[in-house]
N, C-alpha and C positions, 0 to 999 in steps of 0.2 A: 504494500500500500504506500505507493509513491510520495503521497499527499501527505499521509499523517508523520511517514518517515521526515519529511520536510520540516513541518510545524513543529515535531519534538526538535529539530536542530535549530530552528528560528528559537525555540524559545527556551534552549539552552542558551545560547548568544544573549538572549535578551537578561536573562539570571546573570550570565557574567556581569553586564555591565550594572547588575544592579548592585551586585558585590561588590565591584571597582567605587560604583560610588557611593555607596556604601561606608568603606574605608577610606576613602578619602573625608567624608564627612567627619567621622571619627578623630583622624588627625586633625582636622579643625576643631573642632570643639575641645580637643586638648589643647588646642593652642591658643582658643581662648581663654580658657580657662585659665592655664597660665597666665599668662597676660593679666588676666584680672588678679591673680596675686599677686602681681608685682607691684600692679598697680596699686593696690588695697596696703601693702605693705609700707609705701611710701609715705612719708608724714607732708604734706599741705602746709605752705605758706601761711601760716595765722594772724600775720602782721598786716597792716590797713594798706599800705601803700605797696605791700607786696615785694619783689626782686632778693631779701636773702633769710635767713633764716639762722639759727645759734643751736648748737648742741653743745654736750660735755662731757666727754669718753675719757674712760681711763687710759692713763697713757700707754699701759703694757694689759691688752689684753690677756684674763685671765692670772692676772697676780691684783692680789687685792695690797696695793703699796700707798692710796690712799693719793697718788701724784694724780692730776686731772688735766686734762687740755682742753681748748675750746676750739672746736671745729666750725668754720662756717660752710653753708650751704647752700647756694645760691640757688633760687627756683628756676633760672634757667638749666643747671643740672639735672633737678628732677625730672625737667620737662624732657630733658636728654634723655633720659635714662626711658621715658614711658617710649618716646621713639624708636629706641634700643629695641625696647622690649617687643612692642609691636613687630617688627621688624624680623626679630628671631623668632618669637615665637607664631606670630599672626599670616607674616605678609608670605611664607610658603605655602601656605593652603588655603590661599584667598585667587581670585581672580585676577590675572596680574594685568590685566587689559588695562588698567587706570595709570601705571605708568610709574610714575617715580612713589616714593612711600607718602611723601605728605596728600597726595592723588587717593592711594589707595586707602590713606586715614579718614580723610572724606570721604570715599566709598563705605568703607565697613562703619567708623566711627557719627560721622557727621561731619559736614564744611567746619560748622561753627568750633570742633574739637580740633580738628585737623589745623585749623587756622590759630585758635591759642595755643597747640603744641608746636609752631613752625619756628624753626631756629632762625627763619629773617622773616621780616614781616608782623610775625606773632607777639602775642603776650608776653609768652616766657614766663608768668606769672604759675606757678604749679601751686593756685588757691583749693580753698576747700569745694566751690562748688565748681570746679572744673573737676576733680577727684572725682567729687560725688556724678558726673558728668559723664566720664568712662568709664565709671562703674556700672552706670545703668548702661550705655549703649554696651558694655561686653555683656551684663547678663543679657541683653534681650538679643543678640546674636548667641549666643548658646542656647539658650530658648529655642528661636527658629530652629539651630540645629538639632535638639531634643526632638524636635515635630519632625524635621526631616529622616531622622534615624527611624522615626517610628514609621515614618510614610511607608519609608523603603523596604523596611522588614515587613509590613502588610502589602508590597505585591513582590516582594521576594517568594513569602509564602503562597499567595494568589499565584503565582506562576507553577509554582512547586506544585500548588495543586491541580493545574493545568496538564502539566506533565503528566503526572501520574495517573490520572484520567486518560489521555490520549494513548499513554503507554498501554492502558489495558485493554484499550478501544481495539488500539493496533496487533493485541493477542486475541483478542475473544470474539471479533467481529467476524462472524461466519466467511467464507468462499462460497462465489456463486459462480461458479469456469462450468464452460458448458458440459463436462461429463459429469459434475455435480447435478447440474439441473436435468440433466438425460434420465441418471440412477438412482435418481430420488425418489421416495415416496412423497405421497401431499403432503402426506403430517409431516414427515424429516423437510421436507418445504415450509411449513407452515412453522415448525421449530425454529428453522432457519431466522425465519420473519420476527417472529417474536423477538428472538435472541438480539437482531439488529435492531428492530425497535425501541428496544428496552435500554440499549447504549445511544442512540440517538434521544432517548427521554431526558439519560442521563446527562448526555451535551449540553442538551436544554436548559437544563434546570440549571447550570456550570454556567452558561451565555448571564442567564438571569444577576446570576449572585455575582457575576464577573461587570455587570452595568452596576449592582448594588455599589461594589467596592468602588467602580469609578466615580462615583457623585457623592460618595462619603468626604467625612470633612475630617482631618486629622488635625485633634487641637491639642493643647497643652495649657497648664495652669498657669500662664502669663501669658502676656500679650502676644499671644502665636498662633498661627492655624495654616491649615492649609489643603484645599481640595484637592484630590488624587487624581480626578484626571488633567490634574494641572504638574503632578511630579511625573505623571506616566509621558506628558508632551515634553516636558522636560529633558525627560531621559531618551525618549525615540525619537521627538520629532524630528530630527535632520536622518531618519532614517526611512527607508523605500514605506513601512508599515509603522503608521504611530503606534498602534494598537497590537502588538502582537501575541498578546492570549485573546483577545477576541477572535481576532483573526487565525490562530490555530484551533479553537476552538467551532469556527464556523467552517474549517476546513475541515476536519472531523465529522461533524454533521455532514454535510455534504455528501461526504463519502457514505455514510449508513443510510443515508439515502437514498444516493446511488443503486446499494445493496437491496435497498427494500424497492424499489420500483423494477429490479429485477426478475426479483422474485413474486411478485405480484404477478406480472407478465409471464411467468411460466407457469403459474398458478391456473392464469387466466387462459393458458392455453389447452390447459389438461381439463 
């Protein structure tokens, strides 16, 4: 069965790619996440006019000798440092279309972040509500990627169960070659009939729940969501078949189809 042989290989291909992105999601959201503790670890200019900031570290880390030194800090450092960070941990598994890193801060972060963390131009100011600023935009990209993980795992599995279906489609779906229909009894005909029926039922019901999945909404417990057949275009639309468990699935059918209008026809001739 040429057809069904096809649609399991389509939609093996289409599993990989959902793997690939998949893990790649994964690495981001550990890169944000990172990110956000750097960030979060970093102490905020508290001072009104802003530009430096005073600490007071022992001189010899780890001996308590009671000497002290006064470190300053300037908040253009900080701001360096949130760069840095972005940078190593962020800007690998982001979309690098945007171009140089203060591009890509305004892409992931916001203009208005990208623009106070810019080493000319910018604030340089590393205040409290800039802090509190990329804090919320990394959680609420981890966030999205939460919804994305989950997207991908519900038609990782949606395809999985594609497969597996078509797989038994492709075992159990009667022959109808003309010495079958010669040597046959009605009823080993009529058995026949049934038998393909009963997998083209089960096609059906597979088509249904496979439009269900598409128009479901994958949300998450912050401000994220996201309709599935907007991650299924996503991931196929620059390919020949947006849809490819639909489409192996309707290939499937087809084919017991085929079977039963065959068989119908030598039914009808006997």
């Amino acid at each position: 069965m040429a057809d069904i042989d096809d649609a399991v290989r389509d939609l093996t291909a289409a599993r990989r790619a959902v793997r690939d992105e998949r893990r790649e999601t994964e690495r981001q959201q550990r890169g944000f996440e990172q990110f956000r503790q750097t960030v979060a670890a970093l102490e905020a200019d508290r001072s009104v006019g802003g530009g430096s900031t005073t600490r007071t570290v022992s001189a010899t880390p780890g001996w308590s000798t009671g000497s002290t030194t006064t470190l300053a800090t300037t908040t253009n450092d900080q701001c360096r440092r949130v760069r840095s960070a972005f940078e190593e941990y962020v800007l690998p598994h982001v979309d690098d279309e945007a171009g140089s890193v203060k591009a890509t801060i305004a892409s992931e972060l916001s203009a208005e972040v990208a623009l106070a963390l810019a080493a000319e131009g910018g604030g340089n100011q590393f205040t409290e509500p800039l802090r509190r600023a990329i804090l919320e935009r990394a959680d609420q990209r981890v966030a999205e990627n939460r919804v994305m993980l989950r997207a991908l795992t519900r038609e990782r599995d949606s395809l999985d169960e594609a497969t597996g279906l078509l797989k038994r489609v492709d075992r159990k779906l009667p022959t109808v070659d003309e010495s079958v229909l010669l040597l046959s009894t009605d009823e080993e005909l009529w058995d026949r009939r049934r038998r393909a029926a009963s997998l083209e039922a089960d096609l059906s019901r597979a088509l249904r729940e496979r439009q269900s999945t598409l128009s479901a909404m994958t949300a998450s417990e912050v401000k994220a969501g996201i309709a599935h057949d907007t991650v299924v275009e996503y991931l196929f639309g620059d390919r020949d078949v947006t849809y490819p468990a639909l489409d192996a699935l309707v290939r499937g059918n087809r084919a017991c189809r085929r079977r039963i209008e065959v068989l119908d026809s030598s039914l009808d001739r006997k």
